[in-house]
N, C-alpha and C positions, 0 to 999 in steps of 0.2 A: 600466079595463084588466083589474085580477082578475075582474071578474064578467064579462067578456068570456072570459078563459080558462077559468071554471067553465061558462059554456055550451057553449063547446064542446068542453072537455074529456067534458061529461054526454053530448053530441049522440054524439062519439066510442067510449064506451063502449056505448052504451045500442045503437049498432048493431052491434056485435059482442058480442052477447049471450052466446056460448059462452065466448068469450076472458075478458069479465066476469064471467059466473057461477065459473068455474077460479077466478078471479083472487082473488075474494070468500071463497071457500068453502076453496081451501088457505089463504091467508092467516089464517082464522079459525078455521079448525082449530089453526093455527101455533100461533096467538097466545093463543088458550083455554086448549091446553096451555102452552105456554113458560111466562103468565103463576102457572098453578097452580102450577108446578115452582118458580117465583122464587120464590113466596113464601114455599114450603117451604125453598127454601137460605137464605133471609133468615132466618126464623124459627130452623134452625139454627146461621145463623152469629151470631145475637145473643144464646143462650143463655147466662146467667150476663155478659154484657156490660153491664147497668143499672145495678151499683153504682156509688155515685159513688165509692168507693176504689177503682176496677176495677185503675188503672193499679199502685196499690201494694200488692194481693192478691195473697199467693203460698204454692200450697200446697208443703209440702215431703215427697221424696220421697226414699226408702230404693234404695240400690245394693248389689247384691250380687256381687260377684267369684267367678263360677267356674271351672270348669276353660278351660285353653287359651283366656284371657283374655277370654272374653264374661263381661257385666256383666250381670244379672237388674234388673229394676227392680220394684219394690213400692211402694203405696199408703201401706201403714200404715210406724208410724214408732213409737219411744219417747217417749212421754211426756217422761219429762229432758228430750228433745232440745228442747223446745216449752219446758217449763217454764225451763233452764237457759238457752236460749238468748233469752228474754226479758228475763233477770236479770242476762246479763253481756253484750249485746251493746246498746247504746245507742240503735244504727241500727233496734231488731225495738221497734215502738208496742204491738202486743197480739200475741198468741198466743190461736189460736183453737183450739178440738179438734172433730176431725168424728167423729162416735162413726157407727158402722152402721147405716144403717135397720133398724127390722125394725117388722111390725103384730104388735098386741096386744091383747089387751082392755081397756077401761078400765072399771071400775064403779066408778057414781055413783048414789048413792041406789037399791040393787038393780036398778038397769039398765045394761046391758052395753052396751057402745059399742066398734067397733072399729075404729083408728085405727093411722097410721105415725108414727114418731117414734124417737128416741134420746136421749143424754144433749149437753149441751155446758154450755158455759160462758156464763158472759154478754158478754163480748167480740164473742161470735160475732154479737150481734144489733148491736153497735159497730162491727163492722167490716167485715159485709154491709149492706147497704141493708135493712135487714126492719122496717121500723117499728116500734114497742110503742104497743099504743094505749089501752092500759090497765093500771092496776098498776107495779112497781117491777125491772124484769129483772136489777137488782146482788142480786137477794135470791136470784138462782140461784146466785151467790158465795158467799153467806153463810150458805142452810142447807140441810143437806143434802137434807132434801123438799120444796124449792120443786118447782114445775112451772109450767110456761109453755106454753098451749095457743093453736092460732087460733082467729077471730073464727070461722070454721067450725062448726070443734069446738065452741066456746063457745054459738052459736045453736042446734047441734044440741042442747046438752043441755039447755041453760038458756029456750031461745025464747027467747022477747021480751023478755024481764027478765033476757037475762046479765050485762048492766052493774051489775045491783045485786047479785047472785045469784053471780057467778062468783069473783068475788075473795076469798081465805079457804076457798073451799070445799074438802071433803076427795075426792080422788080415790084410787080404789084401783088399778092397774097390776100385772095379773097378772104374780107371777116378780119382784118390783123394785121392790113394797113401796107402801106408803099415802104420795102426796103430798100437798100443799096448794098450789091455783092461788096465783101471785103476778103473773104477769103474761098480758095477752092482748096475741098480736101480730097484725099484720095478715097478710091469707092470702097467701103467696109469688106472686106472681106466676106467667104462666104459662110465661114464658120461663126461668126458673130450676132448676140441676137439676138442683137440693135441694127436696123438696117431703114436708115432715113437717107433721102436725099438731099436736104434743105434743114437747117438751125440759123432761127431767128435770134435777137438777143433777149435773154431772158429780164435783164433790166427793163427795156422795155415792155416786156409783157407785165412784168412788176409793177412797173410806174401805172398801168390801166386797169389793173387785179392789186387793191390794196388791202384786199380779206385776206392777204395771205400773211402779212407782216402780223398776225395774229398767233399767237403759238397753240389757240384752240381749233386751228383749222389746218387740217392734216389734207392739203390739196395737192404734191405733189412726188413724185419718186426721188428719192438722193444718195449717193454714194458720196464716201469719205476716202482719200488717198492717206494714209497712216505715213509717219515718219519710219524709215529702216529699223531702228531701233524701238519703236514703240510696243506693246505687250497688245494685241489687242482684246484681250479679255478686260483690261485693268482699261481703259477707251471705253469701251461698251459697258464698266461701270460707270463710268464718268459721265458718258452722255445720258446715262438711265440719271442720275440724280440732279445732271442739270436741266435734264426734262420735267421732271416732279418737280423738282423745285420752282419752276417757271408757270406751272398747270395748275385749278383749283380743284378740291372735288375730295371724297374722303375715298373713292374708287379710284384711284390716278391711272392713267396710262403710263405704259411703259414703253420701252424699245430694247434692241438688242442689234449685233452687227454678223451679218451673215456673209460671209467673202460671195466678191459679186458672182466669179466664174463659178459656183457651186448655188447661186439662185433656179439657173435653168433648169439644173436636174435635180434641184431637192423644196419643190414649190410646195408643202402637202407640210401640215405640222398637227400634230394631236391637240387633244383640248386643253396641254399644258405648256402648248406654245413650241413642242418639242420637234423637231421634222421629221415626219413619219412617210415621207413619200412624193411622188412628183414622174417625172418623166425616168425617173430613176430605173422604176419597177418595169418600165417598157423596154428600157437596156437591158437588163436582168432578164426577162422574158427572152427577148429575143437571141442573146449570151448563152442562155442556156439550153435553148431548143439547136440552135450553131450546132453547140456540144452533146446535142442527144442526136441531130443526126449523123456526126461524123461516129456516135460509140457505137449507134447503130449498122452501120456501114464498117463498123471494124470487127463486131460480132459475126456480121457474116463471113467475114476473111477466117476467123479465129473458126467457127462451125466447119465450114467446107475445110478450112485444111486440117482437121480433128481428122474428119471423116474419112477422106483421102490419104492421110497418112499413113493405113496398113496397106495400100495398095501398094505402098511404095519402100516394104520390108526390104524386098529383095536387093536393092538400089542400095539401103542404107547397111544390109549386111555385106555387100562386097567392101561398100568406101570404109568400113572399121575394120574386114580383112584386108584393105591397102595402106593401114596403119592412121585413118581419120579418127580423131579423138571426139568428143563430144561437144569441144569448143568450133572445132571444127567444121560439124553437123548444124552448131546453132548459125555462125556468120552463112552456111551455106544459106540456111533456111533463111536467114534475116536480107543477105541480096534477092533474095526470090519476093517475096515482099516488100524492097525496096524499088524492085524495078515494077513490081505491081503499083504501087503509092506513087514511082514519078511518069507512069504513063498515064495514071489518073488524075495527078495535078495537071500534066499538059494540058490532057482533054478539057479539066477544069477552067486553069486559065484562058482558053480559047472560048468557053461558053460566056466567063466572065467576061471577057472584052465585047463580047456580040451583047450579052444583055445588059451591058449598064446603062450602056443610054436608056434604056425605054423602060430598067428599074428605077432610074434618077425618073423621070418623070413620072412614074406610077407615085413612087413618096415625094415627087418635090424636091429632093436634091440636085445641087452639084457635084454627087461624088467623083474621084477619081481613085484608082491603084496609088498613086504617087509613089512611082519605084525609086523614086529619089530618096524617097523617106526611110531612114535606117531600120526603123522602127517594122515597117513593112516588112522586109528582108528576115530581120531576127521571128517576125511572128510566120514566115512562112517558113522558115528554118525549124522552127517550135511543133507549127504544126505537122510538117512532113515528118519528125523526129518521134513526134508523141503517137503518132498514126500508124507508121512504121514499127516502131516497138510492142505499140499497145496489141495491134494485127499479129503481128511476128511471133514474140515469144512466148507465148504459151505454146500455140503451136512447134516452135523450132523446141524446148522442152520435152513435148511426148516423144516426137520425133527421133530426137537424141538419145531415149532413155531406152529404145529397143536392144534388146542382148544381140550380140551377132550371133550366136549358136539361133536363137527363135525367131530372128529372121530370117537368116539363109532358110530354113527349114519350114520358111510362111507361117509361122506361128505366133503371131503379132496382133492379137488379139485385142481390142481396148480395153483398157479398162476401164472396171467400173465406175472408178471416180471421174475418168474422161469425158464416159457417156453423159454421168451426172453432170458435169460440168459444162457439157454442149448444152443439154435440157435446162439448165437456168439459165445460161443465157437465150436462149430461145425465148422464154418467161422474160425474162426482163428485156428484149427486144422489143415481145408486142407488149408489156406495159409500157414503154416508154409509147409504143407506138398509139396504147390506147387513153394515154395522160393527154397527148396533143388529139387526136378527136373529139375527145370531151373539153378538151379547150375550145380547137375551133366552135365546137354547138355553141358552148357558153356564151362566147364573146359577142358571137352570131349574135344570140338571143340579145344581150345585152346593147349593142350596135340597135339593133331592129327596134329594141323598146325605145331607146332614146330617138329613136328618130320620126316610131310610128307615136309615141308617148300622146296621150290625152293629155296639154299642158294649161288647157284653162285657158288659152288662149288663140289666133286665128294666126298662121304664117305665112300658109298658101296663097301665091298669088298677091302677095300685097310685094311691091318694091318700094324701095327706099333713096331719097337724096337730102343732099345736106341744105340745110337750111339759112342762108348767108345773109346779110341785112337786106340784100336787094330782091330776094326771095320773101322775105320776112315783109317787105313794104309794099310787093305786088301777089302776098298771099289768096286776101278773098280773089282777084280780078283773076289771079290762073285755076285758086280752085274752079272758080265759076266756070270758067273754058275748058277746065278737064271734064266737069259734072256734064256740060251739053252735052257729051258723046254716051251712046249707051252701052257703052265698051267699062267704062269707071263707074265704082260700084260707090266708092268712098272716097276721101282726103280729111287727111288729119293732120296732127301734127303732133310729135311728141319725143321727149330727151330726157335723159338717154337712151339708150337701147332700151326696148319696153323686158325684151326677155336677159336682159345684163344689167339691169339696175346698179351702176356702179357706184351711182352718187348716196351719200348718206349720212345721218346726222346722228348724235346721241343728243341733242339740244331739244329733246321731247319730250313734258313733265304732268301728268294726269292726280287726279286725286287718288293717293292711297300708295304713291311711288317707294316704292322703299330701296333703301341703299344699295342691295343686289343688284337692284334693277337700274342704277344708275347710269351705267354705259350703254345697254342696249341701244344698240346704234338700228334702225330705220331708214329704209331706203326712198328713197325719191324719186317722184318722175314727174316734167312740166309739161302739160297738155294741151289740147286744144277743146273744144268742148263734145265734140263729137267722138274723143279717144275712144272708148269704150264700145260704142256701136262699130266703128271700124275693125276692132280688132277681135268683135264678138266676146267682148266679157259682159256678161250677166251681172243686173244689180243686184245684189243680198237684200238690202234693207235702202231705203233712203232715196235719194235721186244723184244722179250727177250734173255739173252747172248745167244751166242752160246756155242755150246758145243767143249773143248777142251780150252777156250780161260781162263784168270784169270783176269779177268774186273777186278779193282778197280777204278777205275777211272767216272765209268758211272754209272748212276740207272737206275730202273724200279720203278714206282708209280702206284697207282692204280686213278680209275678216281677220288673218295673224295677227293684226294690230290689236284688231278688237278681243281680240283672247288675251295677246299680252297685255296688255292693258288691264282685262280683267272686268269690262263692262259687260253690262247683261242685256242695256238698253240703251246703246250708243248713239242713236238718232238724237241731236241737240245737243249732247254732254259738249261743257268746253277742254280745250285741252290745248297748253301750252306750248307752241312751236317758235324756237327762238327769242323768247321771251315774250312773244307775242300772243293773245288771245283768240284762240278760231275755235267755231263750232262745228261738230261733225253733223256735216248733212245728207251723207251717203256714204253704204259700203257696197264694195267691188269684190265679186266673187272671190278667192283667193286662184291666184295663176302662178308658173313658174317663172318668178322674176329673176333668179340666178340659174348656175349650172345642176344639173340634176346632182353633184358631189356636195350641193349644197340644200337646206332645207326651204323654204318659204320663206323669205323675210317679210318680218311684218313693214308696209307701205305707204305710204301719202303720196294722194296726187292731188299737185298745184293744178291750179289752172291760172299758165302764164303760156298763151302760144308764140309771144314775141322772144322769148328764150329757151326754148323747147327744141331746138336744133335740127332736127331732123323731119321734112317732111314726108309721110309715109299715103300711097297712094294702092288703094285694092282694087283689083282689076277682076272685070266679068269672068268666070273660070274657062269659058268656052270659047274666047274670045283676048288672050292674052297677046298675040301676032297683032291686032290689028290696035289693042289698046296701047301699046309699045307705041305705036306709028303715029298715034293720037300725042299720046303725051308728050311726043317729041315735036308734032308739029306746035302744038299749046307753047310747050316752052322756050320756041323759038320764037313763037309771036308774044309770048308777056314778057321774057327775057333776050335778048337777043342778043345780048351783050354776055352773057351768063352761061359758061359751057354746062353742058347737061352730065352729070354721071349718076346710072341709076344700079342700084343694089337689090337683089332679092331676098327677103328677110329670113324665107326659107334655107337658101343656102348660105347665109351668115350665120344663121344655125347652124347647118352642117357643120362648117367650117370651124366650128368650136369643138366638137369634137374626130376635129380631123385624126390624130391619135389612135383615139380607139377607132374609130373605123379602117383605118391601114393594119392595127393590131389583127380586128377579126379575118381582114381578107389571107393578112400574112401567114395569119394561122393557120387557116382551110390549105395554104400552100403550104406549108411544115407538112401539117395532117398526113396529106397525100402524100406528099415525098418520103415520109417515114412510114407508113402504111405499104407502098409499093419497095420499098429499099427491103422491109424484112418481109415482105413475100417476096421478089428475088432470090433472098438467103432459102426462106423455105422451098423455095421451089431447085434452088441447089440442093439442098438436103434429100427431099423427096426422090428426085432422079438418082441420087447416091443409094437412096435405101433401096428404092425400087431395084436396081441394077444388082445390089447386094444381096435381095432376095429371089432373084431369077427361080433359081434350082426350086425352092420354097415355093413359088409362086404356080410353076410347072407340077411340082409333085400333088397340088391344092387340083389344081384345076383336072389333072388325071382322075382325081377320086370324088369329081363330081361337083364339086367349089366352083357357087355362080359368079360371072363379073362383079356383080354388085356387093359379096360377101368377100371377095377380096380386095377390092375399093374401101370396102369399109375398116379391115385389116391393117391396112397399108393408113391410111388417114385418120385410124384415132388413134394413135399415137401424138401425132402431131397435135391436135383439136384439145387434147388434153392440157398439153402444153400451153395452148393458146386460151384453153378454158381459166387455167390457173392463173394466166397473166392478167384476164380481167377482172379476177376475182380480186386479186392483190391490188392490182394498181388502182380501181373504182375508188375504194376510199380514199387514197392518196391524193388520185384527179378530182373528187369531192371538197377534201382541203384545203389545196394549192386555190380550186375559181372559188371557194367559198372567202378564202385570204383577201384576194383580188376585189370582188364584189362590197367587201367589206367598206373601201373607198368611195364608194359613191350612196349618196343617200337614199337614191331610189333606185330599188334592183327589180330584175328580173327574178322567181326563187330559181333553186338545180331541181328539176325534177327527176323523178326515179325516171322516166321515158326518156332522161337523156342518155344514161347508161343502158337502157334497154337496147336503142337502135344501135348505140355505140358495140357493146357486146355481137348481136346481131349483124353487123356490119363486118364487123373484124373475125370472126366465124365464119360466114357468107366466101369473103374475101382470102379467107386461110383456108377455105374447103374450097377452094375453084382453082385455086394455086396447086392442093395437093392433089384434088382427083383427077387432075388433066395427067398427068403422070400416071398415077394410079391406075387407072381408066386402062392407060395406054400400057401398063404393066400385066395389068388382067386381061386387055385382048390380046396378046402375043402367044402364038400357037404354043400349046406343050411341048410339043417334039420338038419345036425349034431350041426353047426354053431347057429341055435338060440336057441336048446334046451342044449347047453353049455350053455347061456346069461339066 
């Protein structure tokens, strides 16, 4: 019986060869895509999910109470809080500390190696899943220069002999002192994401940073490993009251415990500390656009076989005179479409395997299929199931429900709720189709602002290297050597990041402060005295140090400050920084020192160039080749000992919002692919109609009917359909980026012109599809035309 309905389900296709080829070719556009898209939201949603503590991981994070009862949330946290709270709460098994990435040099036997890495504890490798595959990792506990490097790092330096070679050896860590390897652990996986080469021991960086043994200085990241049995809501009470209790202030900080594997995709929290978002919404995005192009690619299955269905009366009146029932008629229809879905996943899978390479590097992955994975198996079961059904039975339905007497007799007329039912989904194909257009523009715009953004600040052209002691003690004598060249505009010096201000205090107290205002935390950045010319910020008011002088005594603020604050004539006023007395003798224009998702923080700048970290160097714009070549020869002659790694500031911007910019490209490629999928279907349709109205079209053109009034004929039908789906869907696609945009605190607006081209586009686009048909239906001689009919 089935190889009875695989023939003639074949015989069936294979003679409407248009109907099949559509059917083939959207389907496997569908599915090419959709399947890429899955594996990125999988890959996504399993980050940091492998450990086998996953469920009892939980990093703990800092709350901040400000004005007019919004709560601030922060990463880093007190030290105490990790260490205290392991010692007197029964239910917390280990305390882990997550120190900050950063790359650095490592030299090992006069060769320079450069690697990511921080400090932590030993715990940390106890209560992640990170193997140790060699060596003692309790010895990052016990002295202060252990180090713990990957099998990576370890082949890199050592080759082939690191197993004998690595253990004992002495490593030197620019800035942070001569370690000695103790343990090698295995490489982080690729789903994890924490991804360092190298952990120094956190003891020792404690024993040289003793501002942290303070419970008002929230310097570092921590996670807590929960006992099996512990609640951790009733935990996250506990550490909240042994933090207040330990903290002065009538505003206190707070905390709360977020399971780690659920930090990466839910970073984003409202102003009541609640998590309103994060990388989440970009799974979701992309989850769901998967799932508009396969329903799109299934509408056209479900359209073309409506259509085609009375062609195919006569066929279904014999198989119910050979005693085929209508369960019958549906399994026939549902293998007709099953073998339509498994020619289109092959096709599918075979595009998948050619394009993952070079999609893993468009986003940066290491995806793979991983057909080992059950999980894989069951969702391509899922999918073929849901695809096949969703395609199938409506169609196998109409199909079924013809009388044998009005088919033998070709009287199989659609009905009317048929038609109706093919015209909305038509309408909700090009809405779907015209949601991701106006997405793509949006994002576009959105992408383009942040990157063309006026930020107050200069990006271009300046690169960046880290600033090491030995850097730090042969400053003036290299700027001096960069400056002879007339390739270098500038040199400076300045930490942290000038456009990521991460450091910052609430230890800031003015005349008239009042209790709301108690937490405002202010950001920080240490300079050198020429900051500001370098990086083209403008003075407001006041001067910035001079050069040659060692201010400590005075600041510079930028204007947010001076609003918060609430001065009118901030030049001279004193103001309270760490209990200390400074006067303000300059303000700096206000610039974007955080992420555009975030507002202007109000600022202080030190000027301290010997802990400023980062030397930043601006180069002639016309002339960036040859200032490279400069810089390197300079730093080979003031440092020589000193490997060079140089950064562009520009593209560490970027690179902050790598995200959203993979979002806007990914979307322009949804856009299309769904734009071209339901013209496909339309242009199946049209060839049906045209062909359907042959006789119609012959009798028009006998009585005098120009090509162009039966072009037009033929194609507003369709145009209507498509008129309505942009009608509909506009405000919907309005909602959905208006949601979106909501997230960031400087937007692009939606303008009415984006809908405009949108609409015009997909019109344009839906009338070039239909009148090439059309076109081709209206030049076809009469006479041919009625003695076909």
């Amino acid at each position: 019986m089935f190889n009875n309905y695989l023939k003639i389900a074949w015989r069936n296709l294979t003679k409407n060869k248009v109907y099949f080829v559509i059917n083939i070719l959207g389907l496997s556009m569908a599915l090419t895509a959709s399947f890429l898209m899955l594996l990125w939201v999988y890959d996504e949603y399993t980050i940091d999910k492998f450990h086998a503590n996953d469920e009892r991981l939980f990093q703990v994070k800092r709350t901040i109470p400000l004005e007019n009862g919004v709560i601030d949330v922060y990463e880093t946290v007190p030290y105490q809080l990790l260490k205290t709270g392991k010692e007197q709460l029964p239910e917390i098994e280990k305390y882990i500390t997550l120190g900050r990435s950063f790359e650095d040099n490592l030299k090992v036997e006069n060769v320079d190696y450069r690697a990511a890495g921080t400090f932590t504890n030993a715990d940390f490798f106890e209560g992640f899943s990170f193997p140790i595959i060699l060596g003692d990792i309790t010895q990052l506990d016990k002295k202060p220069e252990a180090l713990a490097i990957s099998e990576t790092l370890a082949r890199k330096i050592w080759g082939a002999e690191w197993k004998k070679k690595a253990i004992g050896s002495p490593v030197e860590i620019m800035d942070n002192g001569n370690f000695t390897v103790e343990a090698i652990f295995e490489d982080f996986p690729n789903n994890s994401s924490i991804q360092n080469d190298f952990y120094y021991s956190f003891n020792g960086y404690l024993a040289k940073n003793d501002w942290m043994l303070e419970w008002e200085n929230g310097g570092m990241q921590g996670a807590f490993l929960l006992q099996e049995a512990a609640d951790s809501d009733q935990v996250a009470d506990k550490i909240q009251q042994l933090f207040q209790s330990n903290i002065e202030g009538e505003q206190k900080e707070g905390s709360f415990l977020q399971q780690f594997s659920d930090s990466y995709l839910y970073g984003k929290y409202d102003e009541r500390a609640q998590v309103s978002g994060g990388r989440i919404e970009y799974v979701r995005i992309f989850a769901i656009a998967a799932i508009f192009l396969l329903l799109i690619s299934c509408i056209n299955f479900i359209n073309l076989s409506t259509a085609y269905a009375t062609k195919r009366a006569t066929e279904i009146g014999v198989r119910k005179v050979n005693g085929a029932n209508k369960k019958t008629l549906v399994r026939q229809f549902l293998t007709e479409t099953g073998i339509v879905t498994s020619i289109s996943f092959a096709i599918a899978f075979v595009l998948v395997l050619v394009l993952l390479p070079s999609v893993n590097e468009f986003v940066g992955k290491t995806m793979e299929i991983g057909f080992y994975r059950p999980g894989i198996w069951l969702t391509i079961l899922a999918v073929f199931s849901i695809t096949t059904l969703l395609s199938g039975m409506y169609p196998a339905y109409v199909i079924s429900s013809f009388t044998t007497v009005d088919a033998l007799k070709g009287k199989t007329q659609e009905k009317k709720n048929t038609i109706s039912f093919r015209k909305g989904l038509v309408v909700l194909q090009f809405g779907l189709a015209v949601v991701m257009i106006v997405a793509a523009i949006i994002v576009k715009l959105q992408v383009d602002y942040i990157n063309q953004k006026d930020l107050g600040i200069a990006k271009d052209h300046i690169v960046s290297m880290h600033q090491d002691q030995k850097l730090t003690e042969k400053y003036e004598v290299l700027r001096n050597e960069l400056l002879s060249s007339n390739t270098i505009e500038d040199v400076t010096l300045a930490g942290p990041f000038p456009l990521d201000m991460g450091a910052s205090t609430s230890g800031v107290n003015w005349a008239g402060k009042t209790l709301d205002e108690q937490n405002i935390e202010f950001s920080l950045l240490w300079t050198a005295h020429n900051f500001p010319k370098t990086f083209d910020i403008p003075l407001s008011k006041g001067r910035y140090y001079p050069e040659g002088s060692a201010d400590t005594l005075n600041i510079v603020v930028n204007e947010k400050a001076v609003e918060t604050m609430g001065l009118t004539d901030p030049i001279g006023k004193t103001v309270e920084v760490w209990g200390s007395q400074r006067q303000i003798i300059g303000v700096l224009k206000d610039f974007h020192n955080r992420s555009l998702y975030e507002a202007i923080q109000p600022s202080i700048f030190f000027l301290d160039p010997n802990d400023a970290g980062t030397m930043f160097v601006k180069l002639k714009a016309s002339k960036t080749e040859e200032a490279l070549v400069h810089i390197t020869t300079a730093f080979a002659k003031v440092l020589p000992d000193v490997p060079l790694h140089l950064d562009f500031v520009d593209a560490e911007y970027a690179a902050k919002y790598k995200s959203e910019t993979l979002t806007g490209s990914l979307t322009y490629y949804f856009a299309f692919i769904s734009i071209l999928i339901s013209c496909l279907g339309l242009f199946g349709l049209a060839t049906f109609m045209a062909k359907q109205r042959t006789k119609e079209i012959g009798i028009r053109k006998v009585l005098g009917a120009s090509v162009q009034s039966i072009t037009t004929l033929i194609s507003l039908d369709f145009l209507k359909l498509v008129g309505l789906a942009i009608v509909i869907a506009s405000p919907l696609a309005y909602y959905l980026m208006n949601e979106w945009l909501q997230g960031f605190a400087y937007t692009v607006s939606i303008s009415w012109w984006v809908f405009a081209i949108t609409a015009l586009l997909t019109v344009v686009i839906a009338f070039i599809t239909i009148g090439f048909q059309s076109i081709k239906a209206a030049m076809v001689n009469p006479v041919k035309s009625l003695r076909t009919e």
